[in-house]
N, C-alpha and C positions, 0 to 999 in steps of 0.2 A: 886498832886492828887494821891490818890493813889484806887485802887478797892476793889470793894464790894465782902463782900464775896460769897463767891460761891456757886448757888443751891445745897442741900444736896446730891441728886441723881445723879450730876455730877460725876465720876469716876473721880481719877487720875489728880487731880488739880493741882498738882506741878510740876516746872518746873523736866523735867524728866532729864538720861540721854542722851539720845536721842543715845541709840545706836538703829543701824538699817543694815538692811541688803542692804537695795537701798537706793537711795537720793529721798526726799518725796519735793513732792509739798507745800511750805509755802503759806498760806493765813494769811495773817496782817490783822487784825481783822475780822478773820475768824467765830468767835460766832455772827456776826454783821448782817444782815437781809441779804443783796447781799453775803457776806463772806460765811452763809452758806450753801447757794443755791450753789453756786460754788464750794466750799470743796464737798457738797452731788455729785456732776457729777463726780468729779473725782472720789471719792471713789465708787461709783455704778461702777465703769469701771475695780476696780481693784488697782487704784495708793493708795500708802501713803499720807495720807495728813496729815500735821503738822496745826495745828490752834492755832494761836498765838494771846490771848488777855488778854487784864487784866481784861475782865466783871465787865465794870462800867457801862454800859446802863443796867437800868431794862430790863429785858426778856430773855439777851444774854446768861445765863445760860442754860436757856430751851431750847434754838438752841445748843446750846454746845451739852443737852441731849440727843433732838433728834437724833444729826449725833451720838454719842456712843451707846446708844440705836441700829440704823440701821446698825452700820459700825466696831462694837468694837475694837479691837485694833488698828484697820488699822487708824485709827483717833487719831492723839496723839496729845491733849491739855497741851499748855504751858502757864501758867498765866505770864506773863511776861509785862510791859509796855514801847512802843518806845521811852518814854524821858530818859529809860535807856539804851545808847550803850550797858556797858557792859553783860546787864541781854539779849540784842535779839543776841551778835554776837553768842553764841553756836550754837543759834536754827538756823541761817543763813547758816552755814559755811559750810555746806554740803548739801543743799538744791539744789533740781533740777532747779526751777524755784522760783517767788519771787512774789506771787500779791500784792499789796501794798494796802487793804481799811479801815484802821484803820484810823479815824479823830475826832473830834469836826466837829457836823454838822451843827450845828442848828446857823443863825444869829442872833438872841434875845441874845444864848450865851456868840457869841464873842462879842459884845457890854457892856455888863455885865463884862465880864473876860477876857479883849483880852489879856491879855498877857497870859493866861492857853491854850486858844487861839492858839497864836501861837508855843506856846511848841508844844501842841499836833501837831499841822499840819504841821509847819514848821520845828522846829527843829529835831521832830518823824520823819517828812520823811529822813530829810538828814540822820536823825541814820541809816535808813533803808539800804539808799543808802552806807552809810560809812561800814555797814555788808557787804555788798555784793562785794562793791571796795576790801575790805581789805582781801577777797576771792582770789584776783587773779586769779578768775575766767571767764568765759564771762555766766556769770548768769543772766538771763532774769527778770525783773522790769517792770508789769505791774502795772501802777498806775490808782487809781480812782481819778479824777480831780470831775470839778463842772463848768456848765455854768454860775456860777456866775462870774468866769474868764473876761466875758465880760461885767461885770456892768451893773446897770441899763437898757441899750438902752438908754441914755435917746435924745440921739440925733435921733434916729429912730423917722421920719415920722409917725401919728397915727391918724387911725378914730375908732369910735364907727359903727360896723356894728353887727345891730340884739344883741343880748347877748354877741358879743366878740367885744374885741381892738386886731385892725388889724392891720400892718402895708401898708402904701400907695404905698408904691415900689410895683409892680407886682411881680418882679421876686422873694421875701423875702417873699410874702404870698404864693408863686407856692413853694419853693423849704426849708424856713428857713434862719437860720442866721449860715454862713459858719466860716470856720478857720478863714478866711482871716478878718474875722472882727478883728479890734483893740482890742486888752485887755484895762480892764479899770476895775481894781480893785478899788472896792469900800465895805466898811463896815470890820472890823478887820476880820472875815470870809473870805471875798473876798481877803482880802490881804496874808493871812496865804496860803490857798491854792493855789491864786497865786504866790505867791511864792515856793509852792513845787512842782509845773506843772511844771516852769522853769526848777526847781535846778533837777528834773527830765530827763527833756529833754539834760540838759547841759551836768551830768553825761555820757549819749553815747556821744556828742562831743569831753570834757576833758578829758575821762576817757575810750573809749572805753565800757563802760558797754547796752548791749541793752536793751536799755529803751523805752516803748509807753506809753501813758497819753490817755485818756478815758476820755472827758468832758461830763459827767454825766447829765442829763436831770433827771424829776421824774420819778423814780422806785419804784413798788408799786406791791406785790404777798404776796404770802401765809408768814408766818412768818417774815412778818414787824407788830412789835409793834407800833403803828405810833404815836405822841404825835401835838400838837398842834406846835410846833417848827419844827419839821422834818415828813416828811413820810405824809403827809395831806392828800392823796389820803385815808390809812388806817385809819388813826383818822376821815375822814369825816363820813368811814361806823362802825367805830367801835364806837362812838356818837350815829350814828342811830341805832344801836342795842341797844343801852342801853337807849335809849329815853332821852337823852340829848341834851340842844341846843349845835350850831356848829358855832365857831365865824369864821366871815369871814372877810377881812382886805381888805377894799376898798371897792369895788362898787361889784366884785364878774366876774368881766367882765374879767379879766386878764387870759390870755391866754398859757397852758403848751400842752409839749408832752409827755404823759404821759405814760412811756415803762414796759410791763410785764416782769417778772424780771428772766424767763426763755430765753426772748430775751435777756437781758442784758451779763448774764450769758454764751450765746452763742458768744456774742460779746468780752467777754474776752478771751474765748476757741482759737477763730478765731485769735485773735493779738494774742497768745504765740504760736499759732503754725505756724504763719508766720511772727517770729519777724525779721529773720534775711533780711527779704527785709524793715520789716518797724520800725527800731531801728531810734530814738529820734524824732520819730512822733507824733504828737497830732491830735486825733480823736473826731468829735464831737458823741456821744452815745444816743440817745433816741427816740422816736416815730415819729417821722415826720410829717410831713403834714399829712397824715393819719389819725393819734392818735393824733392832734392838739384838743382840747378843752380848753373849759373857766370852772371855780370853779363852776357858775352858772350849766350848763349841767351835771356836773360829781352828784351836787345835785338833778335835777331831775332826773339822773337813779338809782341813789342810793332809792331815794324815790319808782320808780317803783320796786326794788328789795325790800325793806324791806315792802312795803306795808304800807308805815304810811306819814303823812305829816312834816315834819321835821322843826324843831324851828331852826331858824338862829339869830345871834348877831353881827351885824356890828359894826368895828373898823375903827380907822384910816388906812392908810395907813403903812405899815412899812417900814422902813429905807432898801434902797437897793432893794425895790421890781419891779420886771421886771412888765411893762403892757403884755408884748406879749415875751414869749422863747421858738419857735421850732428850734431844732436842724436840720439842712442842714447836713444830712448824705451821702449824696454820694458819698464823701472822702471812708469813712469805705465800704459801699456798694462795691467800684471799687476796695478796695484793697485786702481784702478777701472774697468777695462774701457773707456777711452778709446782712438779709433783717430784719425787725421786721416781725414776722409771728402774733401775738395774737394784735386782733383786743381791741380799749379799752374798747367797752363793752362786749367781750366774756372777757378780763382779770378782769373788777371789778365783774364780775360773780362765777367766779374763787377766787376771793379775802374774796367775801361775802359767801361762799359752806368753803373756810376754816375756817373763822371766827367764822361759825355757827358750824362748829366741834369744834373747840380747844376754846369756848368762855370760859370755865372755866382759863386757863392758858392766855389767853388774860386779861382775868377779874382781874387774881390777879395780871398780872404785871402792869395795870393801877391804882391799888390801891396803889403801892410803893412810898415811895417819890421821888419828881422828884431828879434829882443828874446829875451833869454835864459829857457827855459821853466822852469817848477816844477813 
């Protein structure tokens, strides 16, 4: 696979030499919805940030723009892709820190191409990690994992209560689904990434490298392009803006936490700056009980935000779909004092106020063809 080419108005698309005067914070797939909301915090503070992607997702150009646009030099983009070691060690080698969120996200994908699949996710990360080893450094590796790590549920206990599938354990609807749960990789996606959660966490054992994993729940703000495979919270209201139906897979009752991507964004800040108590940790990341809702709900506010009645298309079920995934964050809570602050419907408020600005630049990246992401 290799990337598309790059928005015109992007600056400076080629791998650079990357002289500098400090060691600059890398984001692996930094042009990527979370990646640039991340890159934007640091650079607003001041640091270097290196953003390192090959822009194969439609959109990731125009988040590349944006931060050069707000940030200009201090943002140095490298088009480089993690199935290549040799093309990411330069950018690695002098790096302060190391975020890791370059992936194949979508599970429709890896059923299609699981072996593209697991280049990207699994072999990409270990390149990641083989950067940063071959540093001889102790360089910090923050990874974005995925609550798919725990498969389906499908052994979770389950009722239909009102609009959502609940789980009948009290303490699992009071608190989420913790660490301690089993992995149970399921679907080429689930596998890919679990597999680079591990080879993540194993790196601080084998290798002394401090590594934390970040098991991702939905994240959903301003500059996700969201498409019907990934990002559903943005594709649900960017459908209702354009007056298109919204297919929905199953009954509509299945149950997410669904986290604003400024929380998100804080919760990575929070593990790099306390990695060295919690190196080869895995965190679970996302809204909690709190921001727990069903796809149903997320579409009745959306309908009260846009103001119209919205056409829905029901599908089967898909392959590897959870009935019910809130993340049990108290782990992250206890260890850095992280809370999610943005409630989910002040955040799909927030989602729908950007949308309605940047709908040109939304509009045309929906019109690309689809292409399979890195």
């Amino acid at each position: 696979m290799s990337g598309r080419p790059p928005h015109k108005r992007v600056p400076g698309l080629s791998a650079p030499a990357l002289a500098r005067k400090k060691r600059a914070i890398v984001v692996v797939g930094g042009s990527g919805f979370v990646g640039c909301n991340l890159a934007n915090s640091y650079l607003k503070e001041g640091e270097d940030v290196i953003v390192l992607d090959n822009l194969s997702r439609p959109g990731v150009d125009r988040n590349l723009e944006w931060l050069a646009d707000n940030h200009g030099s201090a943002v140095q983009p490298v088009i480089a892709d993690i199935r290549e070691l040799p093309a990411i060690e330069p950018v690695i080698k002098d790096a302060k820190a190391v975020f890791h969120l370059a992936a194949q996200t979508a599970v429709t994908t890896s059923l299609k191409q699981p072996i593209d699949d697991f280049e990207t996710n699994a072999r990409g990360t270990l390149n990641v990690l083989e950067a940063v080893r071959r540093t001889g450094r102790r360089m910090p590796v923050i990874f974005a994992s995925t609550n798919k790590v725990y498969g389906a549920l499908a052994g979770m206990q389950m009722k239909e209560i009102g609009s959502r599938h609940l789980p009948t354990d009290a303490t699992t609807r009071r608190y989420g689904v913790s660490e301690a749960h089993p992995l149970d990789f399921c679907t080429p996606y689930g596998c890919s990434k679990g597999v680079a959660d591990q080879y993540v966490l194993d790196y601080a054992k084998s290798f002394g490298v401090p590594t934390a994993v970040l098991r991702m729940s939905c994240v959903y703000g301003p500059r996700q392009f969201g498409t019907e495979d990934q990002g559903w919270v943005a594709h649900f209201l960017i459908r209702a803006l354009a007056g298109q139906p919204i297919s929905i897979y199953g009954d509509g009752k299945q149950v997410r936490d669904i986290l604003h991507v400024s929380d998100a964004v804080a919760a990575y800040r929070a593990v790099l700056k306390s990695i060295d108590n919690l190196e080869g940790r895995a965190f679970n990341l996302g809204g909690g009980p709190d921001n727990a809702v069903s796809l149903a709900e997320v579409l009745w506010e959306i309908e009260l935000l846009s103001g119209r009645r919205l056409v829905t298309v029901t599908s089967d079920w898909r392959a590897g779909d959870q009935l019910y995934f809130v993340a049990d964050t108290r782990a992250l809570e206890q260890a850095v004092g992280w809370k999610a602050h943005t409630s989910w419907r002040q955040g799909l408020r927030d989602l729908h106020a950007w949308l309605l600005r940047d709908w040109i630049a939304v509009d045309a990246v929906q019109r690309q063809p689809r292409r399979v992401t890195a």
